[in-house]
C-alpha positions in Angstrom: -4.3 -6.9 26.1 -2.8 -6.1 29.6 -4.1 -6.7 32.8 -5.9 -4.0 34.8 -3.2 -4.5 37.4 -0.1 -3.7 35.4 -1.6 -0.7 34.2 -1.9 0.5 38.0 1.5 0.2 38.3 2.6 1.7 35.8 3.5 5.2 36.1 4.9 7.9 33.5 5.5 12.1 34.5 3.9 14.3 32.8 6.1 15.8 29.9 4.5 19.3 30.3 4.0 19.8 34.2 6.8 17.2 35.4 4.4 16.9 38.2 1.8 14.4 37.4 1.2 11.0 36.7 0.0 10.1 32.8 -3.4 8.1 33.2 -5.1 5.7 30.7 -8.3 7.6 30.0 -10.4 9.2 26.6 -11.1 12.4 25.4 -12.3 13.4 21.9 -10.6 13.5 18.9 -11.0 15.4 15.7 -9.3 14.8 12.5 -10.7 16.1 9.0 -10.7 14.4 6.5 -11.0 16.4 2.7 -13.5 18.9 3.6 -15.3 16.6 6.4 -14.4 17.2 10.3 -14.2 13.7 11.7 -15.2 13.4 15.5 -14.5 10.6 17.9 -16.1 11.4 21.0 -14.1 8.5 23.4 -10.8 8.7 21.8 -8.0 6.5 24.3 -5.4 8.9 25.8 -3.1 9.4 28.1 -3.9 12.3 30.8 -2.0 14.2 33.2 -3.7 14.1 36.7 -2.4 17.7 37.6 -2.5 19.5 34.0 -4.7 17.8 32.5 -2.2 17.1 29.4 -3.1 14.7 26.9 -1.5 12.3 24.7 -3.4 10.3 22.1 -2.8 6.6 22.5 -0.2 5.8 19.5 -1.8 2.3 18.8 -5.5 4.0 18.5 -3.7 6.7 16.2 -2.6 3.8 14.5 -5.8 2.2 13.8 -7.6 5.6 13.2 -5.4 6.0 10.3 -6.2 3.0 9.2 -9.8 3.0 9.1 -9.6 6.8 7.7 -6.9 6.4 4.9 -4.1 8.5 4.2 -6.2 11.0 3.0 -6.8 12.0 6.6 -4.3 14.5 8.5 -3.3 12.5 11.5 -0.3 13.6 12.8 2.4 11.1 14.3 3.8 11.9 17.7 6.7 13.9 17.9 8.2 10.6 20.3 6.7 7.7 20.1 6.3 5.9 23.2 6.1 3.0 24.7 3.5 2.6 26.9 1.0 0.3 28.0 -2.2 -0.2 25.4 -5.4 2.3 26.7 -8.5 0.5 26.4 -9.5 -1.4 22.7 -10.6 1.4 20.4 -12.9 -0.8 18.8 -14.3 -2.8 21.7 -17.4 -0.3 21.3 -17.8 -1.3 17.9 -17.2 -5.0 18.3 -20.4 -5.1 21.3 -22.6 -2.7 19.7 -26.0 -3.7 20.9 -28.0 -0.6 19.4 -31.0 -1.7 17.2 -30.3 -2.9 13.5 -26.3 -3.1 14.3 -24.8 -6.1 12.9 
């Protein structure tokens, strides 16, 4: 995992607005999978600060389609690219301190 400071400095323009600056940030994400719609409510993304674009996080894709199967319709990115990792998808899941979690 990267350092909080290299992900400050980093910096990428916005594909859609050419304007802004792409931001490590969430938003939710739905996928269905067979007849079920599949919600993740604090999905990793990438976010224009003028537009408000978004870009799923590849790697989080990644391990969504992992944990859902291929039976899931994720779609890939048109462009892959390289960026810095957004926060740990699964850190939530890993520090769940609700009663009866394991």
């Amino acid at each position: 995992m990267t350092d909080e400071k290299d992900q400050d400095n980093w910096k990428e323009n916005c594909p859609e607005c050419q304007m802004g600056t792409l931001r490590s940030g969430s938003v939710p994400y739905y996928a269905k999978l067979e007849e079920t719609l599949v919600v993740v409510p604090d999905f990793p993304a990438w976010i224009c600060d003028i537009c408000r674009h978004c870009e799923y996080d590849e790697s989080a894709l990644d391990a969504l389609r992992i944990i859902l199967g291929p039976s899931a319709h994720i779609p890939a990115l048109p462009t892959p690219r390289k960026r810095l990792p957004a926060e740990d998808p699964f850190s939530g899941l890993r520090n769940d301190t609700r009663k009866g979690s394991k």
